[in-house]
Rosetta silent file (secondary structure, phi, psi, omega in degrees, C-alpha in Angstrom):
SEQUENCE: XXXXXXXXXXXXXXXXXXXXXXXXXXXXXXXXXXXXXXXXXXXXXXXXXXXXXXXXXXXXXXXXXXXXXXXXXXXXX
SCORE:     score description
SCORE:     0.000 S_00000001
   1 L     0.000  127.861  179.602    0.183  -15.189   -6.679 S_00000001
   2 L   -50.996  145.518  176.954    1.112  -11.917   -4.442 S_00000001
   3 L  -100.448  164.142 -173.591   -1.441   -8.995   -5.494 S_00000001
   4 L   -96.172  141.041  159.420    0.705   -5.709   -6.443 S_00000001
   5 H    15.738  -75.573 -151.766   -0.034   -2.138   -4.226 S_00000001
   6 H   -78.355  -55.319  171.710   -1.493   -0.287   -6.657 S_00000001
   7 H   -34.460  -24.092  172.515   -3.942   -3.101   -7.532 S_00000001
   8 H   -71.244  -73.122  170.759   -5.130   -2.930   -4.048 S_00000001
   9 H   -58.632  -55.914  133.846   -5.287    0.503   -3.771 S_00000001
  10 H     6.799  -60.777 -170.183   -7.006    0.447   -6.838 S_00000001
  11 H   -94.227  -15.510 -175.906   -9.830   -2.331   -6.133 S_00000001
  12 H   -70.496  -70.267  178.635  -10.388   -0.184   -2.193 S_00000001
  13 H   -13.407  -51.827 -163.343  -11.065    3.294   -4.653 S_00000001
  14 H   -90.558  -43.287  172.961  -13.560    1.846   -6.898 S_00000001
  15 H   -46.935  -62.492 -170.342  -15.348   -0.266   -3.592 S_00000001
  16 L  -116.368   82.122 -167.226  -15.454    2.651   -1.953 S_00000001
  17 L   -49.748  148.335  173.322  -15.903    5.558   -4.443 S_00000001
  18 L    75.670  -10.132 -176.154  -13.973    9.097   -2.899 S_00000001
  19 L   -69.270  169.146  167.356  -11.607    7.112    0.018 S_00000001
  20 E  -114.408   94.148 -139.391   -8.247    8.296    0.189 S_00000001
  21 E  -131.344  127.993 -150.148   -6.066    5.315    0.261 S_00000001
  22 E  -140.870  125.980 -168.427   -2.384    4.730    1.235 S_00000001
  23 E  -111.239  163.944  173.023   -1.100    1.291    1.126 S_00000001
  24 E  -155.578  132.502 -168.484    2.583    0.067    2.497 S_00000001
  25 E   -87.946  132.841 -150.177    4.365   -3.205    1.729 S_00000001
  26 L  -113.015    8.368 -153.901    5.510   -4.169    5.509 S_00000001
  27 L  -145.319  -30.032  173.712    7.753   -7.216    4.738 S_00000001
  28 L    98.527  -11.134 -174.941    8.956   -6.267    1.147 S_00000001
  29 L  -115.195   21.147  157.284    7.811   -9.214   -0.191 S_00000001
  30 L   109.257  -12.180 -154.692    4.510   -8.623   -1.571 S_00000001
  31 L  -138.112   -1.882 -177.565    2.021  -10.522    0.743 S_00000001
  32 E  -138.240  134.640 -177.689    2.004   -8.655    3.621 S_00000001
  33 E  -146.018  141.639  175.706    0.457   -4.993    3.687 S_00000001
  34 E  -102.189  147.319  178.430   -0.742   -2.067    5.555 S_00000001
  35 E  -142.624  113.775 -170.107   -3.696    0.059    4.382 S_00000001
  36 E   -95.652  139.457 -174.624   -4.739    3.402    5.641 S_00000001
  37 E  -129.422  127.460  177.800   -8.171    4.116    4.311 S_00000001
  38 E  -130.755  127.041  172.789  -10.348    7.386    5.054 S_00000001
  39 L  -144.262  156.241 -172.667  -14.041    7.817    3.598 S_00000001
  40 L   -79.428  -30.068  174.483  -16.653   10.059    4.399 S_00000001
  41 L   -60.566   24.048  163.012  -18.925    6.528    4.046 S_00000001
  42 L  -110.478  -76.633 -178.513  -17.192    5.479    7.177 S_00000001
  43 L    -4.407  123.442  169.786  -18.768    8.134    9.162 S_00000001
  44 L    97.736  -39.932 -156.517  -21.227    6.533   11.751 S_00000001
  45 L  -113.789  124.301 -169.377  -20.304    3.267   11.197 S_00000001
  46 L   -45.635  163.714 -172.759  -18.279    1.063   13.872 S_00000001
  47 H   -75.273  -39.716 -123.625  -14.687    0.231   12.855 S_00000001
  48 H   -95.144  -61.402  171.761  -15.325   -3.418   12.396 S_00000001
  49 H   -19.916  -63.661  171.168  -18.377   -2.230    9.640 S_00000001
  50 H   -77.917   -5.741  140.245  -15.482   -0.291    7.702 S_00000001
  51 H   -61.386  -40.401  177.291  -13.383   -2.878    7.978 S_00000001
  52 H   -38.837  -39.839 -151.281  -15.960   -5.131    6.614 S_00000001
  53 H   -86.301  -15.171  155.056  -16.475   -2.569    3.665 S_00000001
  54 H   -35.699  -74.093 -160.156  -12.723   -2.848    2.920 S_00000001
  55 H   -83.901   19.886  142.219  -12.998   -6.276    2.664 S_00000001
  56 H   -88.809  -56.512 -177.308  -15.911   -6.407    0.123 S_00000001
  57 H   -47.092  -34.344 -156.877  -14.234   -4.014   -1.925 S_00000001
  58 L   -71.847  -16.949  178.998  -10.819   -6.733   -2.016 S_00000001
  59 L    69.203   27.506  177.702  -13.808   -8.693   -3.847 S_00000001
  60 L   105.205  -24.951 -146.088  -12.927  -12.424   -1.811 S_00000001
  61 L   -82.186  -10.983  141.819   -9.152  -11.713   -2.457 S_00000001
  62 E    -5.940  115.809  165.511   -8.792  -11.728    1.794 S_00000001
  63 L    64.113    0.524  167.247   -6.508  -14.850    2.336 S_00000001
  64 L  -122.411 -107.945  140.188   -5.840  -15.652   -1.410 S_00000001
  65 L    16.450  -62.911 -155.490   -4.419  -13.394   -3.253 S_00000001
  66 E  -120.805   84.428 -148.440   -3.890  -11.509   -0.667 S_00000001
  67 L   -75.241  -73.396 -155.192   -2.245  -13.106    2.468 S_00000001
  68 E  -122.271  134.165  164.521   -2.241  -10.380    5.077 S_00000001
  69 E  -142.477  153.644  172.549   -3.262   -6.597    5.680 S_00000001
  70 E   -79.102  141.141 -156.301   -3.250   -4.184    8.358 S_00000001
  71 E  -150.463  114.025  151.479   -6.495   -2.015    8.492 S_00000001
  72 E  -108.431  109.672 -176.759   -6.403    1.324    9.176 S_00000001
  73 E  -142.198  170.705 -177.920   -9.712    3.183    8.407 S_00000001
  74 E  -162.577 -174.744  179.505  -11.393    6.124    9.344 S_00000001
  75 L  -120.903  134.697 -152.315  -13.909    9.031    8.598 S_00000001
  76 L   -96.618  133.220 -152.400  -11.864   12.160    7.133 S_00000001
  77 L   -64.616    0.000    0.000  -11.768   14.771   10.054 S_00000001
């Protein structure tokens, strides 16, 4: 089962208390999504570390749930 947006956006927010988080559905169908994410807990930390922290917040749902996303992240300027 496809995860919805908001649900996304949603499960990054509370993983990472304070990001600012702007999801886009790239294919229309539900499974494939880009997500730009900016937290000051990215500061310092290598991209592949805030991706990692991304992907703890999704709680496992990487590759189930959740087929495919695009990772944007950053530290807010």
């Amino acid at each position: 089962m496809a995860m919805d947006a908001n649900e996304i956006a949603r499960l990054i927010r509370e993983g990472i208390p304070g990001a600012t988080v702007t999801i886009r559905d790239l294919a229309g169908d539900g499974d494939h999504y880009a997500a730009e994410v900016v937290a000051e807990s990215f500061r310092g930390k290598s991209r592949v570390q805030q991706h990692q922290m991304v992907y703890e917040a999704l709680r496992g749902r990487m590759g189930g749930a959740l087929h495919a996303l695009a990772l944007q992240t950053s530290a807010p300027e």
